[in-house]
N, C-alpha and C positions, 0 to 999 in steps of 0.2 A: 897521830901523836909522834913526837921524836923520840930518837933514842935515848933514854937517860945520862947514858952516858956525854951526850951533846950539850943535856940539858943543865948537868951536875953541879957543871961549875957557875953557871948562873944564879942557881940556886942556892948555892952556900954562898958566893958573895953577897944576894941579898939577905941571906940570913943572917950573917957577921954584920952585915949593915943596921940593920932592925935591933941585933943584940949590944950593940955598941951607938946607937944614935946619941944619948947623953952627950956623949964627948964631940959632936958638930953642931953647928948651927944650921938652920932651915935655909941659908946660903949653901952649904957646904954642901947639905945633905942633897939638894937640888943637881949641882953637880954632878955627885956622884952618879945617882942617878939615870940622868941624859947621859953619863960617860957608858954606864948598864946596858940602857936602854940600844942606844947605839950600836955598842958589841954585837947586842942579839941579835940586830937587825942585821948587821953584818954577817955573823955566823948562818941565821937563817938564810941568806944570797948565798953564801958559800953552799948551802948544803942543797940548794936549788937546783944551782949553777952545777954542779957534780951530779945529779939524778936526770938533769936534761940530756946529759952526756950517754 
């Protein structure tokens, strides 16, 4: 498991996201999303890449 602290802000973006869905459309909402998705994925490399070390 990761640090929370790693995880946090993933977290509360998804949550803002979920609590505010009304105001996007399922275009929009899709975006964001893959925009999420991505970060983590990147974040997780970063935190790889740094324990390989």
């Amino acid at each position: 498991m990761l640090d929370p602290r790693i995880t946090n802000e993933f977290e509360s973006e998804i949550l803002e996201l979920i609590d505010s869905q009304d105001d996007y459309t399922r275009s929009d909402m899709q975006g964001i999303v893959s925009v999420l998705v991505n970060r983590m994925m990147q974040k997780g490399y970063e935190v790889l890449s740094e324990q390989e070390k």
